[in-house]
NUDO-832884 format. One record per residue (C-alpha): residue in three letters; x negated, y, z. Coordinates in steps of 0.001 Angstrom, whole numbers. Example, Ala and Ser with C-alpha at 12.3 -4.5 7.8 and 13.67 -1.06 7.14 Angstrom:
2
<site lumdo="ALA" u="-12300" v="-4500" w="7800"/>
<site lumdo="SER" u="-13670" v="-1060" w="7140"/>
//
This chain:
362
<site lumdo="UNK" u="2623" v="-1265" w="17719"/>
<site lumdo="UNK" u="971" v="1916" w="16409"/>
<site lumdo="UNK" u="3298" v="4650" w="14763"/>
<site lumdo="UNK" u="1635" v="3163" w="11701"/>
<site lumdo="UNK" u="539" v="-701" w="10651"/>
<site lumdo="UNK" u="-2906" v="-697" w="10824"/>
<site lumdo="UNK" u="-3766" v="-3149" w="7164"/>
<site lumdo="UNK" u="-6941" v="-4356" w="6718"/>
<site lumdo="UNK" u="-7968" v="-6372" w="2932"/>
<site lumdo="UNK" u="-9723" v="-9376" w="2499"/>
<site lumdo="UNK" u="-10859" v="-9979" w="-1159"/>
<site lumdo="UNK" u="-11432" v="-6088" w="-3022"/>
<site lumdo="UNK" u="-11459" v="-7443" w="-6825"/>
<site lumdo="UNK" u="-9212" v="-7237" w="-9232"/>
<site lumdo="UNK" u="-5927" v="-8341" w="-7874"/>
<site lumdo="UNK" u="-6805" v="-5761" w="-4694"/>
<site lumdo="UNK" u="-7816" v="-2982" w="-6843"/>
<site lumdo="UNK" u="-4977" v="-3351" w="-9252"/>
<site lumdo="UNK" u="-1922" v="-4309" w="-7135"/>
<site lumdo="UNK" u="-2162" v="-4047" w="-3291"/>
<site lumdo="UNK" u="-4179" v="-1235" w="-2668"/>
<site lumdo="UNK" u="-2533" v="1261" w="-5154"/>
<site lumdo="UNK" u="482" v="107" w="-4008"/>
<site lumdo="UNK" u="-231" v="574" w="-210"/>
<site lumdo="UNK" u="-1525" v="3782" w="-999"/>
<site lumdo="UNK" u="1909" v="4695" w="-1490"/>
<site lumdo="UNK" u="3004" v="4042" w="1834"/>
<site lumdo="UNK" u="735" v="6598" w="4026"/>
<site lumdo="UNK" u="3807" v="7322" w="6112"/>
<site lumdo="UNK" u="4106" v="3626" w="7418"/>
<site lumdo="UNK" u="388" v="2101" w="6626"/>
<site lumdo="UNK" u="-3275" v="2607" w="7313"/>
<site lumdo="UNK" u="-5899" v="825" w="5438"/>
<site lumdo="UNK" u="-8672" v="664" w="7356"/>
<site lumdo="UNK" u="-10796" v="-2252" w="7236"/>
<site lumdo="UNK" u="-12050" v="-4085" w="4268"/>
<site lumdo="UNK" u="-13768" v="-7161" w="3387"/>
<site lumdo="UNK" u="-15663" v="-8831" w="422"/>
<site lumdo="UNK" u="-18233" v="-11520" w="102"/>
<site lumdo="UNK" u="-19449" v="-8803" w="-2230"/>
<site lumdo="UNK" u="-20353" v="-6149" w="267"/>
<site lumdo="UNK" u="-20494" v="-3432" w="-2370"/>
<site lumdo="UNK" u="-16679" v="-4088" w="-3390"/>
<site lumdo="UNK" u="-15879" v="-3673" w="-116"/>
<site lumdo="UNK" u="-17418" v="-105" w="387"/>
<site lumdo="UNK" u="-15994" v="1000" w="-2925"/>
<site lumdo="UNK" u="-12353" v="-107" w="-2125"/>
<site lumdo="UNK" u="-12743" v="1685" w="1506"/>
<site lumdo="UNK" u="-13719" v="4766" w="-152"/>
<site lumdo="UNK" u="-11257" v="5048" w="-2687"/>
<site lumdo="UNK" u="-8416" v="3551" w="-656"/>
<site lumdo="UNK" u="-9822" v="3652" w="3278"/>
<site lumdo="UNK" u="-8986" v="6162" w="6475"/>
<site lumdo="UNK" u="-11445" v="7883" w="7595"/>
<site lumdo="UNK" u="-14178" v="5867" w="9168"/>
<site lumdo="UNK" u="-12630" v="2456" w="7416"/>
<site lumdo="UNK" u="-14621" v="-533" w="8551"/>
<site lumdo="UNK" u="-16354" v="-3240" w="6076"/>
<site lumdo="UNK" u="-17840" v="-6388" w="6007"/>
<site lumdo="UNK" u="-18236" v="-9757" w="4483"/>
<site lumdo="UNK" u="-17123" v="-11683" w="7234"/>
<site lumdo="UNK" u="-13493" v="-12681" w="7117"/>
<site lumdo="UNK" u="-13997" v="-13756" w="10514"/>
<site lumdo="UNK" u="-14970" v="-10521" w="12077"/>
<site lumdo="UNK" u="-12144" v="-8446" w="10316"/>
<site lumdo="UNK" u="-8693" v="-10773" w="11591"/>
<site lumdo="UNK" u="-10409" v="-10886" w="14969"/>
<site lumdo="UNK" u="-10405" v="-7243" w="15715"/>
<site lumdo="UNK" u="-7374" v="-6291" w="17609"/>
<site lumdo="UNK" u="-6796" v="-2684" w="16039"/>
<site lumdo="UNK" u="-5154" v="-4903" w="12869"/>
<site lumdo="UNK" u="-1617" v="-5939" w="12651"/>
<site lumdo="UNK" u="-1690" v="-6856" w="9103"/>
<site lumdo="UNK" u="-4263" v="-8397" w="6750"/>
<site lumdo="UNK" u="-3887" v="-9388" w="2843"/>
<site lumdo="UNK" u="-5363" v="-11997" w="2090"/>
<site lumdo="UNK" u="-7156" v="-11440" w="-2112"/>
<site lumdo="UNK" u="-9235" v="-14061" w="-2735"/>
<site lumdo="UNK" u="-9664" v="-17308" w="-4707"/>
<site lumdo="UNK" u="-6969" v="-19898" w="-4127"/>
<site lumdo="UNK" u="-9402" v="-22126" w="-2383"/>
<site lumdo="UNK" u="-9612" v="-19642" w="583"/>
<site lumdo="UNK" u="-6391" v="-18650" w="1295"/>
<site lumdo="UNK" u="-5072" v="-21748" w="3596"/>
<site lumdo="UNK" u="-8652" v="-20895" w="6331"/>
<site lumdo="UNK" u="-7998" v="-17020" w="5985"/>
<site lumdo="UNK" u="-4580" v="-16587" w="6404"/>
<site lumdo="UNK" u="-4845" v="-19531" w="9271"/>
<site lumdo="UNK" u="-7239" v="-17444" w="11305"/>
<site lumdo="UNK" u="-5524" v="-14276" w="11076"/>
<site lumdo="UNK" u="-2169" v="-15649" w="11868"/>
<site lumdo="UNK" u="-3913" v="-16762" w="14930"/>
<site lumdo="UNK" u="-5562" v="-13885" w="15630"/>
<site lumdo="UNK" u="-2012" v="-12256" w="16206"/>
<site lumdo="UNK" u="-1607" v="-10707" w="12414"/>
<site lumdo="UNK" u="1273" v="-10885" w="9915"/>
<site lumdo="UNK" u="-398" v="-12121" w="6629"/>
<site lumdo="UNK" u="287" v="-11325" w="2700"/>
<site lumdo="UNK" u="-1787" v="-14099" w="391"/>
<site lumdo="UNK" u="-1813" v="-13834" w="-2922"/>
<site lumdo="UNK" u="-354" v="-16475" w="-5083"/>
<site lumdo="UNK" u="-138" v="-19391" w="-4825"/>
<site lumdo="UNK" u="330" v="-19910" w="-1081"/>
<site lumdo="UNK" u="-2158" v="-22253" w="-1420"/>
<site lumdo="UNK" u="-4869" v="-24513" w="-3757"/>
<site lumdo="UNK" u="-3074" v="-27529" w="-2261"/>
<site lumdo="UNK" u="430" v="-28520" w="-554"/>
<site lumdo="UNK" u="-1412" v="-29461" w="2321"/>
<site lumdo="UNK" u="-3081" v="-25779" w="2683"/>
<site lumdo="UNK" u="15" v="-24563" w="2241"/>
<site lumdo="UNK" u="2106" v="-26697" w="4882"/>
<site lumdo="UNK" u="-1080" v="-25867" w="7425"/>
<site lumdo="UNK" u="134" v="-22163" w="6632"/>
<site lumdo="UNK" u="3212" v="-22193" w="7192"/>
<site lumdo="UNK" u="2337" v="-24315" w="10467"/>
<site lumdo="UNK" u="280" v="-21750" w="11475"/>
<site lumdo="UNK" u="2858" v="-19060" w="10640"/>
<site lumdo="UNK" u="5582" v="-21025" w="13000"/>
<site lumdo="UNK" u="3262" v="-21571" w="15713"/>
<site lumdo="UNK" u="1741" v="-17542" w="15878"/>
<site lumdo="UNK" u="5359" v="-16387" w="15247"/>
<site lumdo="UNK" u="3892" v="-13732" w="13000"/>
<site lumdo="UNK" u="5731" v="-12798" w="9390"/>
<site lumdo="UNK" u="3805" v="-14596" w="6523"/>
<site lumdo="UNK" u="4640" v="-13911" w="3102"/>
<site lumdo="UNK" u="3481" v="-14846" w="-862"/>
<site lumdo="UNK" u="2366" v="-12658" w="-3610"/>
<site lumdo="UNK" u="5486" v="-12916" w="-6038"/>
<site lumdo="UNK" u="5726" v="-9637" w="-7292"/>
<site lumdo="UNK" u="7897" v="-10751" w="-10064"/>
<site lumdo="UNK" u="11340" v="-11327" w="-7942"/>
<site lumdo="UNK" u="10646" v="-7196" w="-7403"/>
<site lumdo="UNK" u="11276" v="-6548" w="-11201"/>
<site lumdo="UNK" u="14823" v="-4421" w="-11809"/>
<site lumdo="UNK" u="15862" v="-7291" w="-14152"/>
<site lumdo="UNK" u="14870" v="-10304" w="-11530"/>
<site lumdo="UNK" u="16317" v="-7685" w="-9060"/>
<site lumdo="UNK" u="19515" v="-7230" w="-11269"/>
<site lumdo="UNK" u="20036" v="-11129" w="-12401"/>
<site lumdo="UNK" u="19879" v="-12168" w="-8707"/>
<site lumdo="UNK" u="22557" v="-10202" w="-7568"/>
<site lumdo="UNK" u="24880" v="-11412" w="-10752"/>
<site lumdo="UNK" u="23674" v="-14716" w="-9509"/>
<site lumdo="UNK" u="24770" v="-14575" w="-5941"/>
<site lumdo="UNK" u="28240" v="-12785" w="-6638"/>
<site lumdo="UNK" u="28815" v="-16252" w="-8463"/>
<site lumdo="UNK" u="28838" v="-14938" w="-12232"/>
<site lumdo="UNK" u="27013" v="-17631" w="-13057"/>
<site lumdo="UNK" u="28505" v="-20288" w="-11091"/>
<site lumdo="UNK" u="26516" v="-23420" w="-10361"/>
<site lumdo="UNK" u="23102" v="-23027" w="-12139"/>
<site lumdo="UNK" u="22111" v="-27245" w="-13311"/>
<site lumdo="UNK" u="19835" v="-26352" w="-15934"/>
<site lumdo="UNK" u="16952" v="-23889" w="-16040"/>
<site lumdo="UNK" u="13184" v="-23414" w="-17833"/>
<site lumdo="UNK" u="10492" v="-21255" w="-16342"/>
<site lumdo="UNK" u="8559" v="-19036" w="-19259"/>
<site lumdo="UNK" u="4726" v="-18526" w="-18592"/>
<site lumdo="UNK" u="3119" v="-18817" w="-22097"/>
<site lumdo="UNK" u="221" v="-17307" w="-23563"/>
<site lumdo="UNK" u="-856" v="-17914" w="-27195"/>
<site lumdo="UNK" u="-4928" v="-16832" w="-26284"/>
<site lumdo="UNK" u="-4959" v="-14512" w="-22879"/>
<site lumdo="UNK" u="-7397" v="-16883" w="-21161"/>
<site lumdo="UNK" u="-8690" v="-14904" w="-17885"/>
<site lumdo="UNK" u="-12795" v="-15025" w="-18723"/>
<site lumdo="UNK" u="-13882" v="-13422" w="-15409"/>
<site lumdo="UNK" u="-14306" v="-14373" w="-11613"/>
<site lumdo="UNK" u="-13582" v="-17803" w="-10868"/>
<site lumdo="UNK" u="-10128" v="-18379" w="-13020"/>
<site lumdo="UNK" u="-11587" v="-21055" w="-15526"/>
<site lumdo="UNK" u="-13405" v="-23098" w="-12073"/>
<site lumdo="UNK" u="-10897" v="-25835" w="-10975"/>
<site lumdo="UNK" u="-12874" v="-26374" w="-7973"/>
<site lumdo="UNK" u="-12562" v="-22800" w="-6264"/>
<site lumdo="UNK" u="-8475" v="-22304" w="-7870"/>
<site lumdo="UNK" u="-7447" v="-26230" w="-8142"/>
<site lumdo="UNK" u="-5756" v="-25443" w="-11942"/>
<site lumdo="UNK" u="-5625" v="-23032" w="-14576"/>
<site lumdo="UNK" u="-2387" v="-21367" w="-15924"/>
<site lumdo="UNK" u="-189" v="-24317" w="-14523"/>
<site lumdo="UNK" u="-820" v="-23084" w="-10695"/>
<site lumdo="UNK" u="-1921" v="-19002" w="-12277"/>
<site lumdo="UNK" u="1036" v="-17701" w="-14155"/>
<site lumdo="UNK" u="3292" v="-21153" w="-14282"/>
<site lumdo="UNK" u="3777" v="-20525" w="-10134"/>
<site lumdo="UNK" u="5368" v="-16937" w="-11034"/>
<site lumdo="UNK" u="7793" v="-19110" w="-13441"/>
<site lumdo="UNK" u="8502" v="-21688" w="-10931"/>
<site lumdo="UNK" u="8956" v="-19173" w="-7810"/>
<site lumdo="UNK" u="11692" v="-16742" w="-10263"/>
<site lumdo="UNK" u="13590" v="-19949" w="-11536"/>
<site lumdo="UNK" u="13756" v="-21526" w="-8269"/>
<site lumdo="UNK" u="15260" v="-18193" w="-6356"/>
<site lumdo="UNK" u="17190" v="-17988" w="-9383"/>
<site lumdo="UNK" u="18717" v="-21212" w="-8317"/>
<site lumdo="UNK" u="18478" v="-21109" w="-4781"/>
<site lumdo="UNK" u="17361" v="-24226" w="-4946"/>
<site lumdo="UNK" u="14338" v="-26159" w="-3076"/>
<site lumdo="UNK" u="15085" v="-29810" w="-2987"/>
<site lumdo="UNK" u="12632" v="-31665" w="-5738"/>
<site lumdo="UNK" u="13350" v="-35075" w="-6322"/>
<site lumdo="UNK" u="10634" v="-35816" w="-8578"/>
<site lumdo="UNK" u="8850" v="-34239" w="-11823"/>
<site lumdo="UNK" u="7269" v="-35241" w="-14529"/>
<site lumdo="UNK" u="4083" v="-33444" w="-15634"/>
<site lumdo="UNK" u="2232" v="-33222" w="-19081"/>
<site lumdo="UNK" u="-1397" v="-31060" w="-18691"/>
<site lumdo="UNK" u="-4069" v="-30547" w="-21480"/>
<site lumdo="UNK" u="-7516" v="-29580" w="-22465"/>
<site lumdo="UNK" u="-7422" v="-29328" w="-26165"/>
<site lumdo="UNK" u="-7922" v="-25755" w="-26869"/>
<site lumdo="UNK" u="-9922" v="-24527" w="-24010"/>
<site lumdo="UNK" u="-12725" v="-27435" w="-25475"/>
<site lumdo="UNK" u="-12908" v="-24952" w="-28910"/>
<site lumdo="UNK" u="-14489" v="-21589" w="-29125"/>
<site lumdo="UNK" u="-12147" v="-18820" w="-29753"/>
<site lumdo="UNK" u="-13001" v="-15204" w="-29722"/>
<site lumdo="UNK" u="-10008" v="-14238" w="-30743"/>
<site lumdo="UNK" u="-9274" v="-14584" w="-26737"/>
<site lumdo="UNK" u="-7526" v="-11369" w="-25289"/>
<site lumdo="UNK" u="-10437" v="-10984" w="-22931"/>
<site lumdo="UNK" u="-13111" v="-12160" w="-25121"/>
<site lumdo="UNK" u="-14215" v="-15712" w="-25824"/>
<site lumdo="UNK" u="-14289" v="-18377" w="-23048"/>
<site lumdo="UNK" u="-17457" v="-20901" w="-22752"/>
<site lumdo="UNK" u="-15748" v="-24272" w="-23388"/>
<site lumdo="UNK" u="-18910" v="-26002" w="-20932"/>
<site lumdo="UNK" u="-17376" v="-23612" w="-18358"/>
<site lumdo="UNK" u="-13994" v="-24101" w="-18899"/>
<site lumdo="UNK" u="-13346" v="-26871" w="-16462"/>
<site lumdo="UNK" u="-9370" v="-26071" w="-15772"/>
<site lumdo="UNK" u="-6444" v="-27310" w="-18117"/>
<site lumdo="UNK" u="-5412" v="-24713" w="-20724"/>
<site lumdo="UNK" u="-1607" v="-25462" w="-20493"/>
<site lumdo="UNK" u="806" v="-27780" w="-18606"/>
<site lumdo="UNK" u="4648" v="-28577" w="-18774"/>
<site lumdo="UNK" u="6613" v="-30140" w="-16401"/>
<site lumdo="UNK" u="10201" v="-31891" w="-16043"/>
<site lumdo="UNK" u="11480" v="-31559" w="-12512"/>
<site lumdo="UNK" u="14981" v="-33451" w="-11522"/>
<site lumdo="UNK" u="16195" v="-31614" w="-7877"/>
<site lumdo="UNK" u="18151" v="-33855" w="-5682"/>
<site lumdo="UNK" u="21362" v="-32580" w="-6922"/>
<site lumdo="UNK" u="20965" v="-33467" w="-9898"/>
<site lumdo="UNK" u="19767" v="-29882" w="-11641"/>
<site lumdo="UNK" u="16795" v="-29794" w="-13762"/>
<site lumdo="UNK" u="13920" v="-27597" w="-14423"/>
<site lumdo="UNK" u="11137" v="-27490" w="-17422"/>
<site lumdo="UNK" u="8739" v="-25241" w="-16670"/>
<site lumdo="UNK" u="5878" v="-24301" w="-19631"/>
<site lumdo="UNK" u="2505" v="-22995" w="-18815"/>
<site lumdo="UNK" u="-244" v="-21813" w="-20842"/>
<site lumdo="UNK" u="-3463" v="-20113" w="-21353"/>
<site lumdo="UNK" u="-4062" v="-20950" w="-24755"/>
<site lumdo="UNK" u="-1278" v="-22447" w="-27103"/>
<site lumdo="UNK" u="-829" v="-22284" w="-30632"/>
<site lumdo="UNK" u="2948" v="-20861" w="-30490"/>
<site lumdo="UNK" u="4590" v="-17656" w="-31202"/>
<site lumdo="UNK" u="7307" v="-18053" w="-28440"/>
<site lumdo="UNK" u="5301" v="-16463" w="-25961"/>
<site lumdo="UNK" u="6713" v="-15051" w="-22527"/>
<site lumdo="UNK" u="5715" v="-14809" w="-18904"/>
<site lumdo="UNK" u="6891" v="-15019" w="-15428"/>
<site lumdo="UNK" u="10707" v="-15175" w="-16884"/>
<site lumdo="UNK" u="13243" v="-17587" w="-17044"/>
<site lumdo="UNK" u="16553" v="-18710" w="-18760"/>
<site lumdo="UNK" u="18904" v="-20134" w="-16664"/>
<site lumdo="UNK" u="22773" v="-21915" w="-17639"/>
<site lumdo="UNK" u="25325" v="-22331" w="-15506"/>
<site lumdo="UNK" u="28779" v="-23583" w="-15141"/>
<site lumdo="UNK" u="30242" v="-20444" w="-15625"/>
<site lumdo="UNK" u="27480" v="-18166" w="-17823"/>
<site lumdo="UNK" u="24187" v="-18279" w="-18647"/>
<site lumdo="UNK" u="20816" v="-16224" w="-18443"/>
<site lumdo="UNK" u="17763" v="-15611" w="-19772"/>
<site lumdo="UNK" u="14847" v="-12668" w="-19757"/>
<site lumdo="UNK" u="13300" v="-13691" w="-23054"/>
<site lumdo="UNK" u="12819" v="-9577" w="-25061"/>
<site lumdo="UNK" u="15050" v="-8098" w="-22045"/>
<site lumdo="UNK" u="17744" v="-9672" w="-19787"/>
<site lumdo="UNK" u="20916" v="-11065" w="-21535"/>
<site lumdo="UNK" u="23948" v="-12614" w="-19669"/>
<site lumdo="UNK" u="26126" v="-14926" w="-21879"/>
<site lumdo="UNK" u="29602" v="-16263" w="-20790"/>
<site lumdo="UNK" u="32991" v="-16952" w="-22276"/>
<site lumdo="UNK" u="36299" v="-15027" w="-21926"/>
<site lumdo="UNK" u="39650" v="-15145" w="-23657"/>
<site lumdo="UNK" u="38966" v="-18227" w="-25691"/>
<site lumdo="UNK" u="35845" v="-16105" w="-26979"/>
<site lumdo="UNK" u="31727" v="-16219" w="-26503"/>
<site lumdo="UNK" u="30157" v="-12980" w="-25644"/>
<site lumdo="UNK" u="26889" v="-12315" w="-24498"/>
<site lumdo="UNK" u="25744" v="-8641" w="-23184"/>
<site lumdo="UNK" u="22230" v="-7326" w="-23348"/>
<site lumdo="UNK" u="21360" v="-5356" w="-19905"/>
<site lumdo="UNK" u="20302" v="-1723" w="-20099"/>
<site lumdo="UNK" u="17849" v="-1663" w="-17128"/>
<site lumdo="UNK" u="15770" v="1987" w="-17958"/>
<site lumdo="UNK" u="17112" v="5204" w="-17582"/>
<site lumdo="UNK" u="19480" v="5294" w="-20037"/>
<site lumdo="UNK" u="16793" v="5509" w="-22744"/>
<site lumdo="UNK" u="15758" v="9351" w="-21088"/>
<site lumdo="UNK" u="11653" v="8362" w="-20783"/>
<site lumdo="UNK" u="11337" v="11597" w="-18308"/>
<site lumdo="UNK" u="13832" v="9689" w="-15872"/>
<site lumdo="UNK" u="11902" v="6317" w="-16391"/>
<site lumdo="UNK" u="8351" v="7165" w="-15281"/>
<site lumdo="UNK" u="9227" v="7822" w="-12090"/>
<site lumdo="UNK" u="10528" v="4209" w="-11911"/>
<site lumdo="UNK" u="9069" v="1818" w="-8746"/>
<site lumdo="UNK" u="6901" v="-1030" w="-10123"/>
<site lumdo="UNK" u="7546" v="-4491" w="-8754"/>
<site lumdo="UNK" u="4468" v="-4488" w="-6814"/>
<site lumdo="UNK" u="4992" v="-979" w="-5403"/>
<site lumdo="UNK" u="8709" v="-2900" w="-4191"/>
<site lumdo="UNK" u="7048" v="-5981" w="-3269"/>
<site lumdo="UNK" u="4417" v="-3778" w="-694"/>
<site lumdo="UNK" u="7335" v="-1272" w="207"/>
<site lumdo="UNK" u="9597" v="-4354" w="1510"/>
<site lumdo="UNK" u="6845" v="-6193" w="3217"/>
<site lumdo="UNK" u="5587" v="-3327" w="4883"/>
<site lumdo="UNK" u="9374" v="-2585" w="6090"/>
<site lumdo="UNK" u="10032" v="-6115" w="7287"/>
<site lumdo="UNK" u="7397" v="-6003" w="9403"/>
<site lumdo="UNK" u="8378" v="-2790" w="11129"/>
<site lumdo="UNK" u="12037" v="-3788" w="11359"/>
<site lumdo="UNK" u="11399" v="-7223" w="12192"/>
<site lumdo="UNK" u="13230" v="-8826" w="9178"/>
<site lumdo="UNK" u="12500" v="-11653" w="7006"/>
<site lumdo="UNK" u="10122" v="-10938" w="4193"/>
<site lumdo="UNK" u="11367" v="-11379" w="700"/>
<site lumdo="UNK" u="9330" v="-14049" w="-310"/>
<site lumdo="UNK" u="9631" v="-16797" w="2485"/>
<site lumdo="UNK" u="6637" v="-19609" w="2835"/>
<site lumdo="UNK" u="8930" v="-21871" w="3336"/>
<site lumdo="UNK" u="10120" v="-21466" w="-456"/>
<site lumdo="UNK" u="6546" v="-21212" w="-1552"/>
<site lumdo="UNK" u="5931" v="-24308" w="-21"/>
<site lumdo="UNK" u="7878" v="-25591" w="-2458"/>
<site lumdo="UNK" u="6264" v="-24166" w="-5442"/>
<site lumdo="UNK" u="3386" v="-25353" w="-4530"/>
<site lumdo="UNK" u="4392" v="-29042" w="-3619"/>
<site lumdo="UNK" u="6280" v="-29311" w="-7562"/>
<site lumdo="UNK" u="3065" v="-27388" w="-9523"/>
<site lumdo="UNK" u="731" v="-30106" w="-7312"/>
<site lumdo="UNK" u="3597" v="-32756" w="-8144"/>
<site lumdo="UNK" u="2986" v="-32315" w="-12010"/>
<site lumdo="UNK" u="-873" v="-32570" w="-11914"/>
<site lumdo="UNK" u="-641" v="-35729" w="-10054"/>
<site lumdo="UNK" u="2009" v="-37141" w="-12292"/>
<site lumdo="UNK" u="-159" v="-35856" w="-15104"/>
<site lumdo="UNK" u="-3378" v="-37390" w="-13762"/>
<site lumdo="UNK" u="-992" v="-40652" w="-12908"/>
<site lumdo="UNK" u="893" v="-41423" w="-16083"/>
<site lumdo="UNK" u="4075" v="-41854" w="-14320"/>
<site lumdo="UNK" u="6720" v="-39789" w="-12402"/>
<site lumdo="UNK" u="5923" v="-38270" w="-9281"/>
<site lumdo="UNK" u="8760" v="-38495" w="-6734"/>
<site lumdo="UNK" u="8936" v="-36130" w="-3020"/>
<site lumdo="UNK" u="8511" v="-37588" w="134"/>
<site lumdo="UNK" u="7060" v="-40955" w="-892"/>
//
């Protein structure tokens, strides 16, 4: 291996331009980005320019990018549909892979991945950027030094009241196999289950709808959504029972008609305190025949000079890959646990689609 890992990025939209490649930028003393490839050869060539060596390559053939032998990493950017051939073919070509979120469009893609991870013996690792954030970062460490004790009850936050994504291919169920159930619900699901530490579904029950996504609205964050093209469900819930009994709702939305409103956060309760991120992280317990609950102070001591300065979860999330890689450690975000996500969010849109419970391993 090079001094430096040579990276090279398939997909150069938005998710490239405004997480990985900023955050690799960072890293010019342990990474080189120096191929790039888009469907859209023009994005490509822009993101080498801004972002590429010297000389960085382009194309718009995934193909010809994981097979050239200079790479030992690619990122794989693009619509959920695609990630399960790309990251395939580069694990085979001999690279470690980052894909975006979800691992996969289906279970199936995503057990093929992590197949073709085992088999290549390269790292592979998910997009979760949200374990990286200092009060994830701060919760899971009060979590595995036991303050909580055993964690049986838990909800996953990822609701919008009208932030429906009106560009690229986010409202086409064929190309990303859901809307904000497998979008922002999967950054719910992934926090609450490493929260728990827990990746045994039994079986879930799922609720999804299309009742407000069949309206105009231009009161939309991004603008107003054509309801003819809006062919994905504009929220989901599910109920998920784990094998030991703990349970799980996890809320999902696009477009809902509700002032709680949260993302990628969860509240957790166990049998000796309780959690939750909703307006900050607070830790509740009981001591001395009394309840208390404590609100966590995670900036820099309210000083905003000291705060800028401050690493972003997806300037963490690169930094740790990047450093697994070179030290031959697991990444933070195993496929085996996104496996998971992605077999309970494809478990509630069959039990949805069913009308009945849908249990694991039947």
């Amino acid at each position: 291996m090079a001094d430096k890992l040579r990276v090279g990025i398939i997909g150069c939209g938005g998710i490239a331009n405004g997480k990985h490649l900023p955050a690799l930028t960072r890293l010019k003393d342990k990474v080189e980005l120096v191929s790039f490839c888009d469907i859209i050869p023009e994005k490509a060539a822009l993101a080498a320019k801004e972002y590429g060596v010297v000389g960085a390559k382009t194309t718009d053939d995934y193909e010809k990018l994981v097979s050239d032998p200079a790479l030992d990493v690619v990122h794989v950017l693009t619509p959920n549909s695609s990630h399960a051939d790309i990251t395939i073919a580069a694990l085979e070509a001999g690279k470690h892979v980052m894909s975006e979120k979800p691992m996969a469009k289906t279970a199936a893609d995503a057990k093929r991945m992590l197949d073709a991870k085992n088999k290549s013996g390269k790292k592979l690792t998910v997009g979760y950027q949200s374990r990286h954030r200092a009060d994830s970062v701060y919760l899971k460490a009060a979590i595995d030094r036991g303050d909580l004790g055993e964690i049986y009850w838990a909800k996953g936050h990822a609701v919008r009241r009208r932030a429906v994504p009106t560009w690229g291919v986010f409202l086409d169920e064929e190309k990303q196999g859901g809307g904000p159930l497998i979008d922002i619900g999967t950054h719910a699901l992934d926090l609450t289950l490493w929260m728990m530490n827990n990746y045994k579904p039994k079986y879930v029950v799922g609720s999804v709808y299309h009742k407000l996504g069949q309206k105009d609205s231009p009161a939309n964050a991004w603008g107003a959504w054509d309801p003819k093209l809006f062919t994905v469900e504009d929220s989901a819930m599910g109920f998920v029972v784990m094998e030991d009994g703990a349970s799980i709702i996890l809320e999902a939305s696009w477009a809902l008609n509700s002032l709680q409103i949260d993302e990628a956060k969860c509240s957790l309760c166990g049998t000796e305190g309780g959690a939750d991120m909703m307006g900050g992280l607070r830790i509740n317990g009981e001591s001395f025949g009394k309840l208390w609950h404590t609100n966590v102070e995670l900036g820099g001591g309210g000083v905003a000079f000291y705060d800028s300065g401050a690493e972003k979860d997806y300037q963490r999330e690169a930094r740790l890959w990047i450093d697994a890689i070179l030290n031959d450690t697991d990444p933070v975000v195993l496929p085996e646990q996104a496996l998971v996500v992605s077999q309970i969010l494809e478990g509630i849109y069959t039990s949805a689609r069913e009308g009945k419970p849908f249990y694991f391993g039947e």
